[in-house]
N, C-alpha and C positions, 0 to 999 in steps of 0.2 A: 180908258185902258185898264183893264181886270189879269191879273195873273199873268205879265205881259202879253196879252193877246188883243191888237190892235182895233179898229173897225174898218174896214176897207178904206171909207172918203180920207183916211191918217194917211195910207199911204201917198197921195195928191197934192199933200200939203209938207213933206217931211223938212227940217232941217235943209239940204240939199237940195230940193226944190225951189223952197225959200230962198235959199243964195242963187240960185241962175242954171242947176243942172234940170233940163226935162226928166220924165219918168222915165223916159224909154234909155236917157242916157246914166239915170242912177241903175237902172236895172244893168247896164253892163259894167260900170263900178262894182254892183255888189257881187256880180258872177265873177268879176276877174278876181276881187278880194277872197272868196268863197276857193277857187280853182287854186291859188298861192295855200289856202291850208288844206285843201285835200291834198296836191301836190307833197307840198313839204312834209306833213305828217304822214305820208304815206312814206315818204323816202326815211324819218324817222322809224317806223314802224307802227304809226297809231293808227287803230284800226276806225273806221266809221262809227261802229258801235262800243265807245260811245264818244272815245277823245275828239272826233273831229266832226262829228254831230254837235257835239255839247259845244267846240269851237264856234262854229257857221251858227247855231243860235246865238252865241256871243254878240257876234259880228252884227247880224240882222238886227238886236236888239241896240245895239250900239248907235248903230247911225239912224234911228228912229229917232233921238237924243242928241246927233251931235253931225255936221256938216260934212262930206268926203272933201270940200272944199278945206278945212279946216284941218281934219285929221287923214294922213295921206293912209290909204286902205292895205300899201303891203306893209306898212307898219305895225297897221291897226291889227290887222291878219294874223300875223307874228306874234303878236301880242298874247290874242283869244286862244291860238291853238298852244304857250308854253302856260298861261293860265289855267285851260282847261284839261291839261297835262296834270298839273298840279293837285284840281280838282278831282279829280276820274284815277288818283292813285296809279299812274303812267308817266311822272316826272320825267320831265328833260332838261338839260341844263340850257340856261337861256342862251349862250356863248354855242353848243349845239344847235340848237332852231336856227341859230343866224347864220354860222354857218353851213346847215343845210340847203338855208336860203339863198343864201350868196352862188353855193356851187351852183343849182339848178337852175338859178334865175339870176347869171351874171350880168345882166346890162339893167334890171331892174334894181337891182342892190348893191352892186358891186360898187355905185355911187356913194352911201353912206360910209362916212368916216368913221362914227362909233355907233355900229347896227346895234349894241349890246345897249348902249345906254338907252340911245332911242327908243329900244322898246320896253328897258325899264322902264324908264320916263314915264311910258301911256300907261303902264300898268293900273298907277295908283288911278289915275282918270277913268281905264275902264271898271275897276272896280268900285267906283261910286258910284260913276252913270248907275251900274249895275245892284247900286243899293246894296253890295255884299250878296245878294243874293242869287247865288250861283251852283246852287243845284237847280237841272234840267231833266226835266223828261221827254224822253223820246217815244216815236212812236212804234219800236220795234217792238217791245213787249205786249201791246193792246193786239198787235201784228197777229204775235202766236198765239194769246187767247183767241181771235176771233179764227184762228185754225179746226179749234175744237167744234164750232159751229154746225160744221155740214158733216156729219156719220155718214151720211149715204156716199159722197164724195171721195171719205175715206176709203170706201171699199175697192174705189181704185184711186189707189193710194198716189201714181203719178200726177192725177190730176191737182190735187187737193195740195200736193209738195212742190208744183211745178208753177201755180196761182202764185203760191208764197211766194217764191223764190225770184219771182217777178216781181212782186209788192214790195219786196225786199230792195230791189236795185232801184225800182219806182223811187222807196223813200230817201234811199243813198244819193239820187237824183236831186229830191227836192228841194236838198237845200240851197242849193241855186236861184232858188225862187222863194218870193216872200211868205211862204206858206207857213211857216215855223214860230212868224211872230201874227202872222191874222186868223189860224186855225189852231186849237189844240189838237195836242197828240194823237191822241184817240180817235179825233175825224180824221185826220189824215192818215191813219190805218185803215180805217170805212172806207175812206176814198181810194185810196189808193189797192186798195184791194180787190173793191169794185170795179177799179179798172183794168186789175189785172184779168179778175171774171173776163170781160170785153174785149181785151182783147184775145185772149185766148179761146174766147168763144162757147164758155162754161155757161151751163144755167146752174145757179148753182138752189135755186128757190126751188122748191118742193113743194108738192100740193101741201093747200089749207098755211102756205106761210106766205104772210107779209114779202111782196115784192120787195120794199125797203125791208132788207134783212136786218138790218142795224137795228130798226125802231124799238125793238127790246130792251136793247141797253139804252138809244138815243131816239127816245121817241120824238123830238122836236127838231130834228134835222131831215129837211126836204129831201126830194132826188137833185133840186134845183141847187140848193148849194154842194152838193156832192160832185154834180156835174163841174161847177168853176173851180173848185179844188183840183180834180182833176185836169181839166184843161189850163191849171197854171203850169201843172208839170212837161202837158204836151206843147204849150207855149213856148216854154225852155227848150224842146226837144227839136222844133220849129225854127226856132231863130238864130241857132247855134249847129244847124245840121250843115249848112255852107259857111258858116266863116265860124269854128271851134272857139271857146275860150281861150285866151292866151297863147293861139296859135303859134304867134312870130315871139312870144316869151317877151314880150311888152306889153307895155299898159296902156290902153288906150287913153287919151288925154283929147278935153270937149276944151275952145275955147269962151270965154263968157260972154 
């Protein structure tokens, strides 16, 4: 693992694996944990880019490191999003998150006696796991440079705003999905952009240019990984289109 960026066979084998959760049921762990800080930081006011991106990295990076068995996730949750508050110059007061928490999510927190301390508590833990190191980049910036890309595109300028703008929601999507700790930024801009091209139905390649548009700046990245980058996000879009994240505003619980 380089720059927290995992290699696929990491996720198979994670912490919570090890103890007794399958993938398929860590993956709805990490969406529900994920869905509790978009929720609540949105009911604070923190916007995607970049308090609650910078959070949902937290979180994904976290339990690579540490068991959902172990550490329960809307705690952990809580935790990322008043950290990454802190970090991203968007302070909240921790006694705020909780009680944000509690209002929207009363049957899932309303049970903690002291929310405040609980997620002081984890604090110090997640900022080891985290090595202190807790500046994130995201991939909304690589987003808009790769806007400049297509001139021709621009000349009809909806096309070229309307891709983004998809790529955009794309990214705000993926962090639901493990993409955040096995791809850097930067491919997940490629990717996800490239599938906004797709599904919008853009060509966006011009004669005499490389089909992999990217290859300029990423000349070592396939269509073939481009493609499963992608199809992580459509996976999420897949398996959450009849039974939503945190539907019923409870957590799902696997027995062991």
């Amino acid at each position: 693992m380089a720059d927290w960026v995992w290699p696929l066979e990491a996720l198979k084998a994670t912490p919570s694996i090890q103890a007794g959760l399958t993938k398929e049921q860590e993956l709805v762990y990490r969406r529900e944990g994920i869905k509790l800080i978009t929720e609540i930081g949105t009911a604070l006011n923190c916007k995607p880019r970049p308090t609650i991106g910078v959070a949902a990295v937290y979180f994904h990076r976290f339990y690579m490191l540490h068991s959902f068995q172990k550490f329960n996730r809307e705690v952990t949750a809580l935790c990322c999003l008043f950290l990454a508050g802190k970090v991203e110059d968007f302070p909240k007061k921790c006694k705020s998150v909780c009680e944000a928490a509690i209002h929207h999510y009363p049957d899932i927190y309303g049970r903690y006696q002291n929310l405040v301390d609980d997620v002081m508590g984890i604090e110090r833990v997640l900022l080891h796991s985290l090595k202190f190191d807790l500046q994130v980049c995201l991939p909304y910036d690589a987003l808009l440079e790769y806007k400049t890309m297509f001139p021709d595109m621009s000349r009809e300028q909806f096309q070229i705003t309307d891709a983004v703008q998809i790529a955009w929601t794309f990214i705000n999507d993926s962090i639901y999905t493990t993409l955040c700790i096995t791809t850097e930024p930067q491919m997940i801009a490629i990717a996800l952009l490239h599938l906004a091209f797709t599904v919008k139905g853009y060509q966006p390649v011009q004669q005499n240019m490389d089909p992999c548009w990217w290859s300029a700046d990423v000349s070592n990245w396939p269509q073939e990984s481009v493609d499963k980058a992608c199809h992580l996000v459509l996976d999420f879009y897949a398996a959450t289109k009849e039974h939503p994240v945190l539907d019923s505003k409870r957590l799902t619980q696997y027995q062991p």
